[in-house]
Backbone as JSON Lines, residues from 0, in Angstrom:
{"i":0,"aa":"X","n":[64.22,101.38,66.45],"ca":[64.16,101.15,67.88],"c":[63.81,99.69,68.17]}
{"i":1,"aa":"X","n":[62.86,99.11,67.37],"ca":[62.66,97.83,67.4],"c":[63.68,96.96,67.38]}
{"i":2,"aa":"X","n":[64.26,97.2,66.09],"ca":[65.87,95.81,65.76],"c":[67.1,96.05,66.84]}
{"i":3,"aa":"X","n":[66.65,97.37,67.74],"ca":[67.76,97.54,68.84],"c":[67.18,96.86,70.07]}
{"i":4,"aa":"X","n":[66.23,97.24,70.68],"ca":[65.31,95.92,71.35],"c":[65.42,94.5,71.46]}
{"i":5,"aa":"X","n":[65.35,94.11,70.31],"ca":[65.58,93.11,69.63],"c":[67.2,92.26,69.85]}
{"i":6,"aa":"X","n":[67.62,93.22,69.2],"ca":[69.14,92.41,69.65],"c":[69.53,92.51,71.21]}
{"i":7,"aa":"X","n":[69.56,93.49,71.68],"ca":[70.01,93.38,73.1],"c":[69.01,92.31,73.98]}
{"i":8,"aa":"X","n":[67.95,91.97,73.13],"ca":[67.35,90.88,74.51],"c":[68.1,89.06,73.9]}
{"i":9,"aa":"X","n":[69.02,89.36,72.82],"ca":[69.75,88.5,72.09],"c":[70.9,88.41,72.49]}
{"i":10,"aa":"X","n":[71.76,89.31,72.74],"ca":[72.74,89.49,73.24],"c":[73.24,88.85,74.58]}
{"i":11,"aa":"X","n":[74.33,88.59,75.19],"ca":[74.29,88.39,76.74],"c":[74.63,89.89,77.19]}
{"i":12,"aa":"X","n":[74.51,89.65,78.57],"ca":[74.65,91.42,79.17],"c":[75.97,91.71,79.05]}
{"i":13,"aa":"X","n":[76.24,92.85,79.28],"ca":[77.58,93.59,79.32],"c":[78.34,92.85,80.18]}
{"i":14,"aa":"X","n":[78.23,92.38,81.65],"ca":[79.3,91.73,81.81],"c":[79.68,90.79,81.57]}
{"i":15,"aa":"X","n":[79.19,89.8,80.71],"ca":[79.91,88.96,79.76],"c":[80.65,89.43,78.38]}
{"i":16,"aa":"X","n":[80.59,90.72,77.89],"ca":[81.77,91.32,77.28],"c":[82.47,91.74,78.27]}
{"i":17,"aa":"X","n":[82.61,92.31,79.05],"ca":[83.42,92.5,79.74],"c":[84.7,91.29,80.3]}
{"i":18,"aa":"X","n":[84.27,90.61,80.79],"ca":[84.89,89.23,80.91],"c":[85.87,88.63,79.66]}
{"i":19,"aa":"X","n":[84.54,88.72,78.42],"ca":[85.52,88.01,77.65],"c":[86.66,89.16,77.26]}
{"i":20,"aa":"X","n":[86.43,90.53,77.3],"ca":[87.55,91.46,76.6],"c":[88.19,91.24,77.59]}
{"i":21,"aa":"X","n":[88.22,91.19,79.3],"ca":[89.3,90.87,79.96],"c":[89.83,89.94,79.63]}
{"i":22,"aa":"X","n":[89.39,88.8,79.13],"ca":[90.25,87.62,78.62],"c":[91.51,87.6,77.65]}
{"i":23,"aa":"X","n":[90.66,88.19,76.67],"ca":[91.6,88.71,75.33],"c":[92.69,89.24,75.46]}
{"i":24,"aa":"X","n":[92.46,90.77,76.88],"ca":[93.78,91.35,77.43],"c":[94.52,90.77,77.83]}
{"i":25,"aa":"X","n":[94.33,89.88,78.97],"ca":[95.48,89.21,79.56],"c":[96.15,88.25,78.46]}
{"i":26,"aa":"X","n":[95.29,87.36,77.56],"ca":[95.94,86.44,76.65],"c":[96.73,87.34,75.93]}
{"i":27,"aa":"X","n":[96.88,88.4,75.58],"ca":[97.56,89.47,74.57],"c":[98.92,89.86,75.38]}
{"i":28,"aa":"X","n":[98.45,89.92,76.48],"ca":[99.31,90.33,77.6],"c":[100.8,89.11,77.89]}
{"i":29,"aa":"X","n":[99.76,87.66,78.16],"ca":[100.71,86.68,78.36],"c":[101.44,86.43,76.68]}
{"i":30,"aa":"X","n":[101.15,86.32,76.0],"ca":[101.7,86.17,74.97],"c":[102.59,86.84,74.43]}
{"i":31,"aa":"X","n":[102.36,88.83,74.72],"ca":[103.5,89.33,74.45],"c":[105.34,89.26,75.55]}
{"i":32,"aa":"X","n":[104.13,88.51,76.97],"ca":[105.59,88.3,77.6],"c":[106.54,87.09,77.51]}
{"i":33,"aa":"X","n":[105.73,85.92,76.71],"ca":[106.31,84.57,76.46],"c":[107.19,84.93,74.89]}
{"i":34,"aa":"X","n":[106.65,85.94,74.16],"ca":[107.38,86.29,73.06],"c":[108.47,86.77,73.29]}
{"i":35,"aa":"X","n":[108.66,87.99,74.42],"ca":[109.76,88.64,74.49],"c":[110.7,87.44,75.4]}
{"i":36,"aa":"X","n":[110.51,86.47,76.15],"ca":[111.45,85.63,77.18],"c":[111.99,85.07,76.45]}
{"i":37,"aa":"X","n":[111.87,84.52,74.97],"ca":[112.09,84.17,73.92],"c":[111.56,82.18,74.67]}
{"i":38,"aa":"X","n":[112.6,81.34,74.18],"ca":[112.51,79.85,74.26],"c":[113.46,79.32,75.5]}
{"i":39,"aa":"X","n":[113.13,78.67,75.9],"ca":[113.42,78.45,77.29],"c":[114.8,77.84,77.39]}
{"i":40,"aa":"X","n":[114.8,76.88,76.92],"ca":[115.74,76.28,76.74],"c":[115.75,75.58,75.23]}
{"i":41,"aa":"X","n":[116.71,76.37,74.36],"ca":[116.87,76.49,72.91],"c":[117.85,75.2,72.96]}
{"i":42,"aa":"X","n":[117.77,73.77,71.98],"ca":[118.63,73.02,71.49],"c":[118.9,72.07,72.3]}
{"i":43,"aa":"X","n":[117.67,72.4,73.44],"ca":[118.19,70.9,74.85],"c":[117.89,69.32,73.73]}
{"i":44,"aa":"X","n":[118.83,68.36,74.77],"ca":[118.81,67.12,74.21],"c":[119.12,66.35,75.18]}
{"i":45,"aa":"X","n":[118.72,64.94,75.34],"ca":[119.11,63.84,76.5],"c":[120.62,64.07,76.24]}
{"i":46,"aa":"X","n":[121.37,63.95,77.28],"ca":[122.52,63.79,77.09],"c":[123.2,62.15,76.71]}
{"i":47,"aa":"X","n":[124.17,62.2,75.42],"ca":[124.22,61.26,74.87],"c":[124.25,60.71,73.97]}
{"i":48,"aa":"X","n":[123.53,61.8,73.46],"ca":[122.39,61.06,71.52],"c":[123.24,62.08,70.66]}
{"i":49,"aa":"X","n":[123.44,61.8,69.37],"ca":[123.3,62.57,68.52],"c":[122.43,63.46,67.7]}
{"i":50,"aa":"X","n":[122.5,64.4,67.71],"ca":[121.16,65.09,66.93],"c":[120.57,64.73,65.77]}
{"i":51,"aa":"X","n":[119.58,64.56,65.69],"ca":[119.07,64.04,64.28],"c":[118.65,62.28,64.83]}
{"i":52,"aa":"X","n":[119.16,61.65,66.0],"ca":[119.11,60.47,65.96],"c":[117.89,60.26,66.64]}
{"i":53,"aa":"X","n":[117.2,58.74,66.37],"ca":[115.89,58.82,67.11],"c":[116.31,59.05,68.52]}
{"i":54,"aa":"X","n":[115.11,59.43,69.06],"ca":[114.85,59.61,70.63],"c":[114.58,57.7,71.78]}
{"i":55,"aa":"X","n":[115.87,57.57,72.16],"ca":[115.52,56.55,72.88],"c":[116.24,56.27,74.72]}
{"i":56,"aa":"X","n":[115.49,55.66,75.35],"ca":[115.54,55.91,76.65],"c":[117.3,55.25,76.76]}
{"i":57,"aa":"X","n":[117.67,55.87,77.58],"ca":[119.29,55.01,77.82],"c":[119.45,53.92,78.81]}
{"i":58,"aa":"X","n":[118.29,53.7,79.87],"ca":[118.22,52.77,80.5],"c":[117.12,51.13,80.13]}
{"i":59,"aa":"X","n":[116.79,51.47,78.87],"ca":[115.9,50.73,77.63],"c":[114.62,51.01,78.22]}
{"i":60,"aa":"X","n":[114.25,51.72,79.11],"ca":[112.89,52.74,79.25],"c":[112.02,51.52,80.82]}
{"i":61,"aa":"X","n":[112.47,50.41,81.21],"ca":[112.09,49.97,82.41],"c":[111.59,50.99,83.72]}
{"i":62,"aa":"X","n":[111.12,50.58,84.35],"ca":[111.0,51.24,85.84],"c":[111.21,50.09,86.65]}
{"i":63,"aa":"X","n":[112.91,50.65,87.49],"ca":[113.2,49.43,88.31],"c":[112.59,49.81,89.69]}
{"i":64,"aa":"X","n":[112.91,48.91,90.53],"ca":[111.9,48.86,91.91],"c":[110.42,48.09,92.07]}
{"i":65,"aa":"X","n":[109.68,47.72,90.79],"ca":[108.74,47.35,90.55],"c":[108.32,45.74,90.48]}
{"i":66,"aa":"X","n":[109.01,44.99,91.47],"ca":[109.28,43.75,91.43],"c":[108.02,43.12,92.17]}
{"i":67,"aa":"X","n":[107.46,42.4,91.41],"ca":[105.8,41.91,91.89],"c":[104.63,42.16,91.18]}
{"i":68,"aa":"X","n":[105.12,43.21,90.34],"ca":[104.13,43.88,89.34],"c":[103.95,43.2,87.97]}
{"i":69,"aa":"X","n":[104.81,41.83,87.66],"ca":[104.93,41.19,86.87],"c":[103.08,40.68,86.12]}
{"i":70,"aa":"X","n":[102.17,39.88,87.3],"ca":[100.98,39.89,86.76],"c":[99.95,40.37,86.24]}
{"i":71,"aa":"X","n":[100.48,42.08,86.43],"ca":[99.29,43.08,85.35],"c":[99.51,43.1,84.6]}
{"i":72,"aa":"X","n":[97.91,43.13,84.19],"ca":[98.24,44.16,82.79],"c":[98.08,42.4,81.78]}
């Protein structure tokens, strides 16, 4: 009776299991529905590149409009 005493003033209360097993459910939950949607978009690529080739911007990666911004930085 003692080591049961004992732990429950060790323990947090029940509704913090509660909480976390709700957690667990829903994560079990979202996961079995991201499994079944399968991949979103399977084999996307910039249009342009060859596969296998590095990844590089097609406009050489600038941001135009930004004229004045020359002194930062």
């Amino acid at each position: 009776m003692y080591v049961v005493r004992r732990l429950s003033s060790v323990l947090p209360a029940k509704p913090v299991f509660g909480f976390v097993a709700l957690l667990v459910v829903l994560f079990v939950c979202a996961y079995a529905a991201g499994a079944a949607a399968g991949p979103v978009a399977p084999g996307i690529r910039p249009g342009g590149q060859t596969p296998g080739a590095p990844q590089q911007p097609s406009d050489g990666g600038g941001m135009g409009g930004m004229s004045g911004m020359g002194g930062m930085g």
